[in-house]
C-alpha positions, 0 to 999 in steps of 0.5 A: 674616697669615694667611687661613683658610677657614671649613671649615679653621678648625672643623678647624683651630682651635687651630692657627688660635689659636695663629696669631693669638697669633704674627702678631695676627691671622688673617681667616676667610674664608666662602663668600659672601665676608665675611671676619672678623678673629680678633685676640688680645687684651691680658693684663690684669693688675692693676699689684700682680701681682707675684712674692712674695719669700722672705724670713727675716723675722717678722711681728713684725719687720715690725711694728716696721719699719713702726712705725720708719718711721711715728715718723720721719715 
């Protein structure tokens, strides 16, 4: 982890970004002592993000595979 003075991380911000993404976190210390911690936070994504498929088949064949599936049940 590493520490940055208030005045190096105005100049230095995306270096300072790119840090926190690396190690988790980054503190930014100011001249009166208080010192704040710059953290990532989680991607969120959504559980049915998922990569497409290519596939050679036509709505209508999908329709009837779905419709095969549903007559079996």
């Amino acid at each position: 982890m590493q520490i940055f003075t208030y005045s190096e991380a105005r100049q230095k911000f995306a270096e300072v970004l790119e840090e926190a993404d690396s190690s988790g976190k980054v503190l930014i210390r100011r001249k009166d002592g208080r010192t704040y911690s710059l953290v990532p936070e989680k991607g969120t994504s959504s559980p049915l993000d998922v990569p497409s498929l290519k596939a050679k088949i036509s709505s209508k064949e999908i329709v009837d595979i779905i419709r095969e599936g549903r007559e079996g049940e």
